[in-house]
C-alpha positions as CSV (number, residue, x, y, z in Angstrom):
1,X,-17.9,14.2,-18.4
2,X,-16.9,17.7,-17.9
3,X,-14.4,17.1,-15.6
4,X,-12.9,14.3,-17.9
5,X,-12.9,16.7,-20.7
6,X,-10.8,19.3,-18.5
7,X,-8.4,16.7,-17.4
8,X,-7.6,15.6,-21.4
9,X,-4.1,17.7,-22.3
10,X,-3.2,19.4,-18.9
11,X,-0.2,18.9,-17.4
12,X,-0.6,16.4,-15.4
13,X,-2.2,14.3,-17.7
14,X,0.3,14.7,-20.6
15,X,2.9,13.6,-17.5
16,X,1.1,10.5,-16.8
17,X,1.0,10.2,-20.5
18,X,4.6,10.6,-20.7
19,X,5.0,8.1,-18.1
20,X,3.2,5.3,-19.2
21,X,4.5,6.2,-22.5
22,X,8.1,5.4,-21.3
23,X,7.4,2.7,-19.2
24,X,5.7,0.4,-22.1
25,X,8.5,1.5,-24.7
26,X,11.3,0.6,-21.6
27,X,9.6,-2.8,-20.7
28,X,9.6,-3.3,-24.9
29,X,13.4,-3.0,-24.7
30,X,13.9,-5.0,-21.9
31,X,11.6,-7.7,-23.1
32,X,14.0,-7.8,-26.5
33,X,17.1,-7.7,-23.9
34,X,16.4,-9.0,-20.6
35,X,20.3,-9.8,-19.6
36,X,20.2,-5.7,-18.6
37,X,18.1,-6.9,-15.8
38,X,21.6,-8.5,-14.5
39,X,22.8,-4.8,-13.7
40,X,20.7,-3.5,-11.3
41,X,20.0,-7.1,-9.9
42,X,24.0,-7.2,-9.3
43,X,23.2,-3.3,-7.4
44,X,20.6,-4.9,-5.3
45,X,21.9,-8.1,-4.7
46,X,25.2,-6.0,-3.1
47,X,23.2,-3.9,-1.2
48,X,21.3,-6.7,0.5
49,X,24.4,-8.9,1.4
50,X,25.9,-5.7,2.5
51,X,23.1,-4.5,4.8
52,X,21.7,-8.1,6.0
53,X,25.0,-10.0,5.9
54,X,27.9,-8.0,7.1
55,X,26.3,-5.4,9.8
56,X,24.3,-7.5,11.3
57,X,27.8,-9.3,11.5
58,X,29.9,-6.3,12.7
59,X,27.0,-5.4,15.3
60,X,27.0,-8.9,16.3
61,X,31.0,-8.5,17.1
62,X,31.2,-4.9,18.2
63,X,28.4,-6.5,21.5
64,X,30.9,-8.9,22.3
65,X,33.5,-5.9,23.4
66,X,34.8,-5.9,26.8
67,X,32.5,-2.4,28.6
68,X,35.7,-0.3,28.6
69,X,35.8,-0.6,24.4
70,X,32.4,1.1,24.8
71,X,33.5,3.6,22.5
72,X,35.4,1.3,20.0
73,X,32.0,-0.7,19.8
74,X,29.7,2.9,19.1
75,X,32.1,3.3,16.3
76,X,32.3,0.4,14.5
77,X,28.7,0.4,14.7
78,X,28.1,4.2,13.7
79,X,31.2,3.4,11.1
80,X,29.1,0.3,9.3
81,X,26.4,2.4,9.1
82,X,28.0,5.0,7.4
83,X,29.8,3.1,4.9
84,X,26.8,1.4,4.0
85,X,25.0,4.2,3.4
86,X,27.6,5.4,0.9
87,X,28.7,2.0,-0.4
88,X,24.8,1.6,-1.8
89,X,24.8,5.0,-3.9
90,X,28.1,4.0,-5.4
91,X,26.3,0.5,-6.0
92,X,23.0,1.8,-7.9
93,X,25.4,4.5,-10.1
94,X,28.2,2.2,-11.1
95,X,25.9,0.0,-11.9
96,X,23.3,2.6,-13.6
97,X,26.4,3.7,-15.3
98,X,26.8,0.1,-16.6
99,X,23.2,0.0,-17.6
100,X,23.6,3.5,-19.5
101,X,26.8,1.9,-21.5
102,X,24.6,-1.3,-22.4
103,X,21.3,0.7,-23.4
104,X,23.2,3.0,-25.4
105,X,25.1,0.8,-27.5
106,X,20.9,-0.9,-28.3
107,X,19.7,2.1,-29.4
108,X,23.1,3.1,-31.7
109,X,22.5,-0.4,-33.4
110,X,25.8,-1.7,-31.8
111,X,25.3,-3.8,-29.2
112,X,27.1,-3.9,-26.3
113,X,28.0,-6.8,-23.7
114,X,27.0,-6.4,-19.9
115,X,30.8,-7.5,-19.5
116,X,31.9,-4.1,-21.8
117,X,29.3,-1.9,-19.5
118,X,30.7,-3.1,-16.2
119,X,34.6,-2.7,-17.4
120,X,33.3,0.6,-18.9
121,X,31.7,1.7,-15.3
122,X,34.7,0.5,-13.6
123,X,37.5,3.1,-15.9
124,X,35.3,5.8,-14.5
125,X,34.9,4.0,-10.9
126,X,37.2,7.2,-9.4
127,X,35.0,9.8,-10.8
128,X,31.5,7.6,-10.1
129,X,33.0,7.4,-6.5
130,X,32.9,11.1,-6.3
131,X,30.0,11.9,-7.9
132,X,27.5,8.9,-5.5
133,X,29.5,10.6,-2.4
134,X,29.0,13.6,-3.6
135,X,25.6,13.2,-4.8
136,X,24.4,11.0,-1.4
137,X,25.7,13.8,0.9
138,X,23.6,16.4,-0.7
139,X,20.6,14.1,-0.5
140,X,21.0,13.5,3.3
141,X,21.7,16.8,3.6
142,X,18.3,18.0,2.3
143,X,16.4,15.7,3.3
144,X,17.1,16.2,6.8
145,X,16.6,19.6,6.5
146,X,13.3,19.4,5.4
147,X,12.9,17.1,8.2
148,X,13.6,19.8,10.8
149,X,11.3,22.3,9.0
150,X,8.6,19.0,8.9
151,X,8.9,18.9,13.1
152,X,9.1,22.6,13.9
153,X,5.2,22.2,12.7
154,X,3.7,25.4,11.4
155,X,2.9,27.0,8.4
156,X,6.5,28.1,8.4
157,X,7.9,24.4,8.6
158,X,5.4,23.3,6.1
159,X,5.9,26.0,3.2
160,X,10.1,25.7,4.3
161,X,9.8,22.0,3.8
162,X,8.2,22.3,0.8
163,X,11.0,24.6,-0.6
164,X,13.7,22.1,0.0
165,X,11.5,19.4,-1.6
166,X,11.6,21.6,-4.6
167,X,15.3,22.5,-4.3
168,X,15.9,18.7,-4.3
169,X,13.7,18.0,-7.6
170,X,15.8,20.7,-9.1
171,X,19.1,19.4,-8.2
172,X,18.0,16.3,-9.5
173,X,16.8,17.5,-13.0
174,X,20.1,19.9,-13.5
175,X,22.4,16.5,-12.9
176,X,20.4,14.2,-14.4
177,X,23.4,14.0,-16.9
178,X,26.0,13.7,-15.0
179,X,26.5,9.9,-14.8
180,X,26.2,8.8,-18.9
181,X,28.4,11.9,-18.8
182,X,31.1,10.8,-16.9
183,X,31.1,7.1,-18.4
184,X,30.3,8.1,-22.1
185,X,32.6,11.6,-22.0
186,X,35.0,10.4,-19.4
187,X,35.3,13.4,-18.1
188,X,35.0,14.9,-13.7
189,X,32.0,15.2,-11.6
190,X,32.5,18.9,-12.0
191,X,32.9,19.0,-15.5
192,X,30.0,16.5,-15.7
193,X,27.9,18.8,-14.1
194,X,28.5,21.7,-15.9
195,X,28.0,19.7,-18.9
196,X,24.7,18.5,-17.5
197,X,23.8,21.9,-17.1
198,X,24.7,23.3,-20.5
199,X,22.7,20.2,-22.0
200,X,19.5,21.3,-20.2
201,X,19.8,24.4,-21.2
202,X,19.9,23.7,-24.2
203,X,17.1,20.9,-24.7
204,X,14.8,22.3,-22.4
205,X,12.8,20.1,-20.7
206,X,10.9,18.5,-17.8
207,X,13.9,15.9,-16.8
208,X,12.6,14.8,-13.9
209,X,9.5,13.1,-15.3
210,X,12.0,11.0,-16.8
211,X,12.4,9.8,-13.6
212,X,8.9,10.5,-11.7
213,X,7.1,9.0,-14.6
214,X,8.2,5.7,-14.4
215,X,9.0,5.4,-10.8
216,X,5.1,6.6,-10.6
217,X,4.4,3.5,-13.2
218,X,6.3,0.7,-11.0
219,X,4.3,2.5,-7.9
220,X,1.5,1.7,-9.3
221,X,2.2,-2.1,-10.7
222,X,4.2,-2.8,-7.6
223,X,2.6,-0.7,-4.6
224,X,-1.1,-2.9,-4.5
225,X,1.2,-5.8,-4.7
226,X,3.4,-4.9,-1.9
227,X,1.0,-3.6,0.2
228,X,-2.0,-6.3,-0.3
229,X,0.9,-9.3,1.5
230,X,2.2,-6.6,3.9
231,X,-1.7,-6.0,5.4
232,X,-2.7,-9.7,4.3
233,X,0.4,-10.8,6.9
234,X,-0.9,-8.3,9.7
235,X,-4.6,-9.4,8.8
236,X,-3.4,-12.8,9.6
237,X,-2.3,-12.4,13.2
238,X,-5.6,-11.6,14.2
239,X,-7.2,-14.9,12.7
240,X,-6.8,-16.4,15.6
241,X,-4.7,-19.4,13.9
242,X,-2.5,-21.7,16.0
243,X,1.1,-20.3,17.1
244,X,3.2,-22.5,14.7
245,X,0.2,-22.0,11.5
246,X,0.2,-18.2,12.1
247,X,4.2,-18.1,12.5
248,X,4.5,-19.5,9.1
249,X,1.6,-17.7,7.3
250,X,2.5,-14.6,8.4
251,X,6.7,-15.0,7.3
252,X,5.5,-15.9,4.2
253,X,3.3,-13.2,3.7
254,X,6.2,-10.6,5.1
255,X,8.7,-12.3,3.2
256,X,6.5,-12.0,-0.4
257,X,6.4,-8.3,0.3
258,X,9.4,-8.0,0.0
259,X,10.4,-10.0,-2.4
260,X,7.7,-7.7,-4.2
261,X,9.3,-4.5,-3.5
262,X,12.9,-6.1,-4.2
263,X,11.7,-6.5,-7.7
264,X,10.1,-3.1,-8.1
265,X,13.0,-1.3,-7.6
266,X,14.9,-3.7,-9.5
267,X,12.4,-2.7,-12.5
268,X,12.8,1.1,-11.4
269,X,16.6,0.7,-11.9
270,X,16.7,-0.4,-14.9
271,X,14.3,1.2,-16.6
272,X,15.9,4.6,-15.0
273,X,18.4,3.9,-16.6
274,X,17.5,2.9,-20.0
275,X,16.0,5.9,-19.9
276,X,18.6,7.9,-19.0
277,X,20.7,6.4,-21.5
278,X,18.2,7.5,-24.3
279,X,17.5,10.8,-23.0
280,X,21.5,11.3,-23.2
281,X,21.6,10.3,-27.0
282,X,18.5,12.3,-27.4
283,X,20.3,15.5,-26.1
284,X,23.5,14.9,-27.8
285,X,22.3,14.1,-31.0
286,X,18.8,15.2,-31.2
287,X,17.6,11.8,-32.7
288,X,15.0,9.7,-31.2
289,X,15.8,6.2,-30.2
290,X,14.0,4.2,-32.6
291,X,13.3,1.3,-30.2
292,X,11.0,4.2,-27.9
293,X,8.9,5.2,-30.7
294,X,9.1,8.9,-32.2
295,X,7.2,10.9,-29.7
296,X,8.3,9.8,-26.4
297,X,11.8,11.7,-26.0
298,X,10.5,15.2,-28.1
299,X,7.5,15.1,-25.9
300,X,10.1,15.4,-22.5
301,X,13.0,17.6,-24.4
302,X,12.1,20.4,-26.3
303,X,14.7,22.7,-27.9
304,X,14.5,26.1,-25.3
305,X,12.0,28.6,-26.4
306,X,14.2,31.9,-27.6
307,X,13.7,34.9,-25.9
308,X,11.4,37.7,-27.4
309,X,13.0,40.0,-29.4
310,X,13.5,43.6,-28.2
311,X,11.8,46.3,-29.9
């Protein structure tokens, strides 16, 4: 009981708090508008044909290349691969930038067609370019140094990897505006930063549990699932069943899992950016979207405390 008493009103309790918080009110809204779940479906949907359609075609081609196109073939597959990678971040933020136009329009009581988000996304698809390039390169970058930090080993690696992994949250919370900024304000990626930067100054707050909050919330809901056919499918191979029974249970299992996690980030997506697009009217206006409830948004942006006065 102690304990329990401690845990009430700490930090990580008010975050989980938050979290939930946003998640119910976001699931609420999509519940009263379910046609945003077209967006990041649309995201998804071109990611998969992308990655399971047309490299496992290019691969397919580039091993049917005479031995002295060796190098032609290493390219085209090194080439697919890298085009992928950058053709799914400008996937999930056009699309997110769609979802931000759509959301917004909801919470301004003027509703706005999935058709009007999409042609708003794609007047901004230069900038949006930029910015999931720009944005996807700093994430690799990052990430794979704290991956060489990770496999030096050490208490060095360790505490080194652990201060990109907060260099990354960081980066993430200063931009977190830059995408409803560049479709809403039509302005750069470098203006949009800056803009994203002045914005958090001013409404202090702890962004990234905008985003950490509810991606911890679909972990939850979505994670058991996932996991309980990924284990029930390796379970199964060692029932002993007969070749063609076990074949077909264990696909079936495999392919549930992921249909399971297809769906959870699916629900991540769009609630990420339903969210986004209230914590931008939030900032810019300092009013609440009604459909969230009063306390969700103040809780998460609070005007910057001012600094002590001098004596």
């Amino acid at each position: 009981m102690r304990m329990s008493a401690d845990f009430k009103n700490t930090w990580i309790d008010r975050r989980f708090s938050s979290g939930f918080a946003m998640a119910k009110a976001g699931v609420a809204l999509l519940r009263a508008r379910p046609a945003l779940l077209l967006l990041p479906i649309a995201a998804v949907l071109g990611i998969l044909v992308y990655w399971l359609v047309l490299v496992p075609l290019v691969v397919t081609q580039s091993l049917t290349l005479a031995a002295d196109l060796d190098w032609l073939a290493v390219t085209l597959r090194l080439g697919v691969v890298v085009l992928g990678y950058f053709l799914s971040a400008f996937l999930v933020v056009f699309f997110h930038a769609a979802t931000i136009v759509a959301a917004r329009g909801d919470f301004e009581g003027r509703p706005v067609s999935l058709g009007a988000g999409v042609s708003a996304a794609a007047r901004r698809w230069p900038q949006i370019l930029a910015w999931s390039a720009f944005a996807a390169t700093v994430g690799l970058l990052l990430r794979a140094v704290a991956s060489l930090f990770r496999d030096d080993g050490g208490l060095v690696g360790w505490v080194l990897s652990l201060l990109v992994g907060s260099i990354q949250l960081a980066f993430a919370a200063a931009v977190y505006f830059v995408v409803p900024v560049v479709v809403v304000e039509g302005v750069g990626p470098l203006a949009a930063v800056r803009r994203s930067f002045t914005m958090i100054r001013e409404r202090w707050g702890e962004v990234f549990v905008l985003q950490g909050g509810v991606g911890l919330v679909v972990m939850l809901v979505f994670g058991p699932v996932v996991a309980a056919f990924f284990f029930g499918g390796a379970w199964a191979i060692d029932l002993g069943l007969a070749p063609a029974v076990e074949t077909v249970v264990v696909s079936g299992l495999l392919m549930l899992a992921a249909v399971a996690l297809v769906v959870g980030v699916i629900a991540y997506l769009a609630l990420d950016g339903v969210f986004a697009a209230a914590a931008y009217t939030y900032a810019t206006s300092g009013t609440a979207p009604a459909t969230l409830g009063p306390g969700v948004m103040p809780s998460l942006f609070r005007p910057k405390k001012p600094a002590p006065a001098e004596r």
